[in-house]
C-alpha positions in Angstrom: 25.6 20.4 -18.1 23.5 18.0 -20.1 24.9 15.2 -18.0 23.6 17.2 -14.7 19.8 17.3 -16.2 19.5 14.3 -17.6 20.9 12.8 -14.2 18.7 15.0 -12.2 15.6 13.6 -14.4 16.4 9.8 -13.9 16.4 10.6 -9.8 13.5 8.6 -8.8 11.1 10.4 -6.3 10.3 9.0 -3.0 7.9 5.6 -2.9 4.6 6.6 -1.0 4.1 4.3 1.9 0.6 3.6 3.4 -0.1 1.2 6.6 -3.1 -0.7 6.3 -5.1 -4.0 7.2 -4.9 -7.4 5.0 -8.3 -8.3 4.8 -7.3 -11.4 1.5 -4.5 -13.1 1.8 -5.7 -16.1 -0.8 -4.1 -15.2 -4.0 -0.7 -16.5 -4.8 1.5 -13.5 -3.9 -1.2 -11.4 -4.0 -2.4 -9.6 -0.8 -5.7 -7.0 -0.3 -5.0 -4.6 2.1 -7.5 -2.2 3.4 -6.0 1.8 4.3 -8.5 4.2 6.3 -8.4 7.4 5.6 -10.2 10.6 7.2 -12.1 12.8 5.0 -13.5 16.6 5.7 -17.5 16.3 4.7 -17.7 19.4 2.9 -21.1 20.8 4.0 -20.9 19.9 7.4 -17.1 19.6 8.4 -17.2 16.5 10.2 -14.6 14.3 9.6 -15.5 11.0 8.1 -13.9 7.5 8.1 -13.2 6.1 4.0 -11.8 3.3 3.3 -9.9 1.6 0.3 -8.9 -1.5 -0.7 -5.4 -1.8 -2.5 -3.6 -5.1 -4.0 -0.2 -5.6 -3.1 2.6 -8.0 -3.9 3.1 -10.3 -1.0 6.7 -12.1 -3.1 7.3 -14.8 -0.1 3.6 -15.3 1.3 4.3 -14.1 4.4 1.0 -12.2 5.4 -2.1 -13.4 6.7 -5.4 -11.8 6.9 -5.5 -9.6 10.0 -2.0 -8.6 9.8 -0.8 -4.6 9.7 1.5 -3.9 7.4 3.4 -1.2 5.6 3.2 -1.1 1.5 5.0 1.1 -1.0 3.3 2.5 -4.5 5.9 0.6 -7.2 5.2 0.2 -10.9 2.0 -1.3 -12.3 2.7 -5.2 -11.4 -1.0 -6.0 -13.0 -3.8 -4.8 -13.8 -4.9 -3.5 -10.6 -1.5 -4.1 -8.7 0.7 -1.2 -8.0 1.5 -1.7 -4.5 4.2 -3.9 -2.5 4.9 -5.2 0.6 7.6 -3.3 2.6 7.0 -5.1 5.9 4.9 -6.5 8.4 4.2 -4.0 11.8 2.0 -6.7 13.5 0.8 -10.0 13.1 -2.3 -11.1 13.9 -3.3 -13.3 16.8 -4.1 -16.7 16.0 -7.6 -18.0 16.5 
């Protein structure tokens, strides 16, 4: 019985996952990534655009700015890194 709980409280829950934009891709395995979100205004219930910019771990530098990709919430990594990359959707069109 004590085996079940303590089992049952190391199960990890599942990793949120968020698709944004890279808008940085200049730190060393480091990328900002920007995730739009809609918002209810709530006086006049118009839905609104936000925005926010997250850090996530790039390990391998493979992302470059105007790439969509997929990241997953993971430990704190730094001080304002608690995001990873799970993989790129799109890559941006060279110019």
């Amino acid at each position: 019985m004590a085996g079940e709980e303590a089992q049952a409280a190391t199960t990890e829950l599942p990793a949120r996952t968020l698709t944004g934009t890279v808008v940085s891709s200049r730190m060393n395995k480091t990328i900002a990534v920007e995730v739009e979100r809609l918002v209810r205004h709530p006086t006049y219930g118009k839905y609104v655009r936000r925005t926010t910019k997250l850090l996530a771990h790039d390990e391998h530098n493979e992302c470059r700015e105007g790439d969509t990709v997929a990241i997953a919430e993971c430990r704190p990594l730094s001080r304002h890194k608690s995001w990873r990359l799970v993989r790129v959707i799109e890559r941006a069109a060279l110019s």
